[in-house]
N, C-alpha and C positions, 0 to 999 in steps of 0.2 A: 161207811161211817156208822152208819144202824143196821145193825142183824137182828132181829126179832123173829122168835119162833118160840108162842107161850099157848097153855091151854088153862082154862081159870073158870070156876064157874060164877056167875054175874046175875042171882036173884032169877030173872026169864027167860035166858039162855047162856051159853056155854060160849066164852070166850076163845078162838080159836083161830087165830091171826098169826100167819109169817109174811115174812118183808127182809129184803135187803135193800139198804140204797145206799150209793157213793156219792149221792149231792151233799150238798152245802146244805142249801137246804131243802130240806123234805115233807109234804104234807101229810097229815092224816087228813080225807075229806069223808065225810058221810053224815046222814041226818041224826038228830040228837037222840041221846040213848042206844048209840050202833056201839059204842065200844071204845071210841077214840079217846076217851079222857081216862079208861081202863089202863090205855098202852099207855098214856104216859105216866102214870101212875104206877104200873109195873118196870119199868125203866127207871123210872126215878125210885125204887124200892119201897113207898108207901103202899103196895099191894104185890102179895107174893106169889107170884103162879101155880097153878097146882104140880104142874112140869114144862120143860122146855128151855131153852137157854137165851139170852139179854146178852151183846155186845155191842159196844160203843168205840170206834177209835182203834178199834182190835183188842178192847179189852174185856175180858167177859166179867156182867154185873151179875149174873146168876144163870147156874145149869143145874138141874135136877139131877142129871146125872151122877155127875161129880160132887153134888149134895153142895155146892157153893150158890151162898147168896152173901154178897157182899153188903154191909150195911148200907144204909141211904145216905150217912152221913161222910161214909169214905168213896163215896160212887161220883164226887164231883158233879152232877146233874143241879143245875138251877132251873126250877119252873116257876114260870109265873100264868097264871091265872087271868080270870076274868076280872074279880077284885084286884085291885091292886096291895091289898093285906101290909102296905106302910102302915109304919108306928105311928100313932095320930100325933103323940107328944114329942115326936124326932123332929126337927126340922128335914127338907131336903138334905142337904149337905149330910144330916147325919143318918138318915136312914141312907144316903150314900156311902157313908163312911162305914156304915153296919155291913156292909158288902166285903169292904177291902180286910175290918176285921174279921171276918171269917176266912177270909186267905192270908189272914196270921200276915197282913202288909199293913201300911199305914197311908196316909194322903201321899201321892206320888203323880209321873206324869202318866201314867195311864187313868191317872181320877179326872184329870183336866183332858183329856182326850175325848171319855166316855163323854163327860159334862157338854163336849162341843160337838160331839159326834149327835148326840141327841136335842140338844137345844137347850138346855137346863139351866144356864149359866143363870138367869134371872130370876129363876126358882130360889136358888139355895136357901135363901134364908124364911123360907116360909114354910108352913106347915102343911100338912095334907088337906087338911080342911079349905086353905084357903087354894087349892088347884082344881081344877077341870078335870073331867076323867079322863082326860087326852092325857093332860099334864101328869097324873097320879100314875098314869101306865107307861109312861116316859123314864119317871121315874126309877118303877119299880124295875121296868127292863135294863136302867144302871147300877140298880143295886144290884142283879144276877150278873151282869157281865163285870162288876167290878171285885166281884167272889172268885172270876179264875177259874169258871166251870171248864170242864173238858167238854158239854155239851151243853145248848140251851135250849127249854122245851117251854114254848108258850103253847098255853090253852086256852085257844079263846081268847086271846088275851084283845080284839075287840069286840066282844057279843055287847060289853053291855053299853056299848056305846052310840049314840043317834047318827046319822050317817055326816054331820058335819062334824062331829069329834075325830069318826072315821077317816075322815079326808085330812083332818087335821095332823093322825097320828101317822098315815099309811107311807110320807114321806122320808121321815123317820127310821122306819122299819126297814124303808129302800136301800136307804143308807146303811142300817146297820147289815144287814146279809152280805150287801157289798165290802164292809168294812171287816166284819167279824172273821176269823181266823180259826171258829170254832164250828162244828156243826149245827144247825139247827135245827128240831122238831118243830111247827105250825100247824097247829090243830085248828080246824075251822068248818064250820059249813056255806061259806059266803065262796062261790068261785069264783070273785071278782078280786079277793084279797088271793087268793090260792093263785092265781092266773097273775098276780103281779110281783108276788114273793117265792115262788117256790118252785125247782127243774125238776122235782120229782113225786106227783101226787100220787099216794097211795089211797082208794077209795075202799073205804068201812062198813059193813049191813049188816045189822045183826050179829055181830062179835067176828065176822067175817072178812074176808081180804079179799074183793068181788073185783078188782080191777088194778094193775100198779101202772102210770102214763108218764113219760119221762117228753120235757118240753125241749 
């Protein structure tokens, strides 16, 4: 599902990370500032490697070689974040609906799918302001699965939350891996979330690929 093999250099050291994995889903694990939010950054083409080639799916997003780097915006990759980075002035429903327009769809039954897949139904009509950061990260992971990504790369996507929001969201997530039909990247440093989501942890140090652990 992910071939990765880039070199890039990163401010105090040298980015220099390979990995393949055929899970579902896959982690990045290591302490903060190793690199892992590099690779998905590099994958999802907001950072260009200095060489080395990015495949997803069998499909190559960038090779030095061959001088290809496919833009960010044709590379299908949705990440989401620690922030949840919703339009404050969208309601739910329609920072959902900002998802499907970007895959050029409209409201359909995969909107009512994601909506129940994740819990959301009683959101829709309110604003980000008025959610949880459980709820605003519920969200945001509908608006990337309701864009049609060919992969989905959360970063983080619970640091910034206190371990009850945690518990609140980690069921969710369960569901989704089990549900999703797509690959996933999970970036984390909690091996309690790594250990409940993901068959393939790949561990990060220093821009480094120090360990790959398949469960």
């Amino acid at each position: 599902m992910f071939e990765v093999s880039i070199q890039a250099p990163l401010g105090e050291f040298n980015l220099d990370a390979s990995f393949r994995s055929e899970s579902m889903v896959t982690a990045l694990s290591g302490p903060s500032g190793s690199g892992k939010s590099s690779i998905v950054a590099a994958i999802g083409g907001l950072v260009k490697p200095k060489r080395g080639k990015i495949a997803v799916n069998g499909h190559t997003l960038f090779d030095s070689d061959a001088r290809l780097a496919v833009p960010p915006h044709k590379r299908g990759m949705r990440i989401v974040f620690q922030e949840s980075r919703l339009f404050p002035h969208f309601t739910v429903a329609q920072n959902l609906m900002f998802g499907r327009w970007l895959a050029g769809k409209k409201r359909d039954a995969q909107f009512d799918e994601v909506v129940a897949l994740l819990g959301i139904e009683p959101l829709l009509s309110r604003r980000p302001r008025k959610l949880s950061g459980g709820e605003r990260q519920r969200v945001a992971i509908g608006r990337a699965l309701l864009a049609d990504p060919q992969a989905l790369l959360l970063d983080e996507p619970l640091a910034s939350l206190d371990a009850a929001r945690k518990e609140e969201i980690i069921p969710y997530l369960t569901r989704l891996v089990l549900s999703a039909k797509i690959p996933v990247l999970y970036v984390s440093h909690a091996n309690d979330e790594i250990e409940r989501l993901a068959q393939t942890v790949v561990k990060i140090d220093g821009g480094r690929v120090t360990e790959i652990k398949k469960h």
